[in-house]
ZADO-1210 file (C-alpha; in nm, 4 decimals, padded with zeros to 6 digits):
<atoms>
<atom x="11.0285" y="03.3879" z="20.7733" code="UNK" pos="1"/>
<atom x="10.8655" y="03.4400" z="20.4002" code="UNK" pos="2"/>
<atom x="10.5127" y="03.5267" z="20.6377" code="UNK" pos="3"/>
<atom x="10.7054" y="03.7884" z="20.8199" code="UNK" pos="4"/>
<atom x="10.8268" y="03.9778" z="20.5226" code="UNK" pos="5"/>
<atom x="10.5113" y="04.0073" z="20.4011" code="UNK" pos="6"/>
<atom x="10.3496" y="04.2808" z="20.6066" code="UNK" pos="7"/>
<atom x="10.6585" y="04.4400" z="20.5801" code="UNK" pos="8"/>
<atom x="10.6228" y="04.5172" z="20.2290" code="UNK" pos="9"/>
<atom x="10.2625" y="04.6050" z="20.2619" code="UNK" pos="10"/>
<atom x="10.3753" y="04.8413" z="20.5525" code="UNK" pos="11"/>
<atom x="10.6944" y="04.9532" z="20.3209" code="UNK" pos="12"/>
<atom x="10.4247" y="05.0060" z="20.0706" code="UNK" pos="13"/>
<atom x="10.1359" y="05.2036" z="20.2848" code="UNK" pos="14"/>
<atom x="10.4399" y="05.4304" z="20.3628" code="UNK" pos="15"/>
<atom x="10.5363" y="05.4766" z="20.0507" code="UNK" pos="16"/>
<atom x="10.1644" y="05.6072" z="19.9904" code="UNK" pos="17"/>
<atom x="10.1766" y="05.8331" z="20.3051" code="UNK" pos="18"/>
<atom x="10.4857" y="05.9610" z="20.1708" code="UNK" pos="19"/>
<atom x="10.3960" y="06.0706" z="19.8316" code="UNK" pos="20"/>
<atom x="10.0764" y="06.2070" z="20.0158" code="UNK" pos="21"/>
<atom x="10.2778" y="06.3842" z="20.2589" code="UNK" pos="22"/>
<atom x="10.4808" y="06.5521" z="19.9901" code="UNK" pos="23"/>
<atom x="10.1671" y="06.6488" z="19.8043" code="UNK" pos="24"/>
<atom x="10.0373" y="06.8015" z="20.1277" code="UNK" pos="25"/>
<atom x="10.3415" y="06.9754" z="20.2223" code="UNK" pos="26"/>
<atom x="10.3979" y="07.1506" z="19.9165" code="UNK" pos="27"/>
<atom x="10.0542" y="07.2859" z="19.9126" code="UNK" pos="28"/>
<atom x="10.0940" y="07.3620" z="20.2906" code="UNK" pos="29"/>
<atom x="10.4625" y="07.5664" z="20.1760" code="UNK" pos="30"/>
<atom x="10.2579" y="07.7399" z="19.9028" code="UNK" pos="31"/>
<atom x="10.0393" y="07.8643" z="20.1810" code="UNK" pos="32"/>
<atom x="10.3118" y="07.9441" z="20.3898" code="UNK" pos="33"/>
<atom x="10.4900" y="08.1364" z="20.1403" code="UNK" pos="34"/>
<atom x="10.1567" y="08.3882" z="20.1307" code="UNK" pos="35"/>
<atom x="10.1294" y="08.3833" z="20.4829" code="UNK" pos="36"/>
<atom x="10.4939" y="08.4683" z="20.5143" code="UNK" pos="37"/>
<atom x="10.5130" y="08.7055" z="20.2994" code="UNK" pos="38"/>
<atom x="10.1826" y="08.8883" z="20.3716" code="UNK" pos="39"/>
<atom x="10.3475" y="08.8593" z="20.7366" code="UNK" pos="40"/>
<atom x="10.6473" y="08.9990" z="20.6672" code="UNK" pos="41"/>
<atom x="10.5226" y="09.2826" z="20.4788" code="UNK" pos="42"/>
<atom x="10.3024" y="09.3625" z="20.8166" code="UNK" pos="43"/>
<atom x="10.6074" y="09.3159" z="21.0165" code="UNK" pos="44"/>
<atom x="10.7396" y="09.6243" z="20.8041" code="UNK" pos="45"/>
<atom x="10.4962" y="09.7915" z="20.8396" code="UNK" pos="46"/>
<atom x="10.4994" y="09.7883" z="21.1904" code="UNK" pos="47"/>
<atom x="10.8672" y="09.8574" z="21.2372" code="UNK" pos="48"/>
<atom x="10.8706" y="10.1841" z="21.0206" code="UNK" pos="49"/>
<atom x="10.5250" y="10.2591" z="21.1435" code="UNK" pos="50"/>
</atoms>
């Protein structure tokens, strides 16, 4: 029993890592977003009073 709970906790722990990277990565990939949403929606103006 004490063998199998083991790799759990190194799996809870290599997700916990993944997490935390995860967040990292998705706030710089909403950062990017944001630009790329706004420089889209400015185009998207553009276009509909064009």
């Amino acid at each position: 029993m004490g063998e199998a709970r083991q790799p759990r906790r190194s799996r809870e722990m290599l997700g916990r890592r993944a997490s935390s990277g995860s967040r990292a990565v998705q706030r710089a990939v909403s950062q990017a977003d944001r630009k790329a949403g706004s420089a889209v929606s400015s185009r998207s103006r553009t276009m509909s009073s064009g």
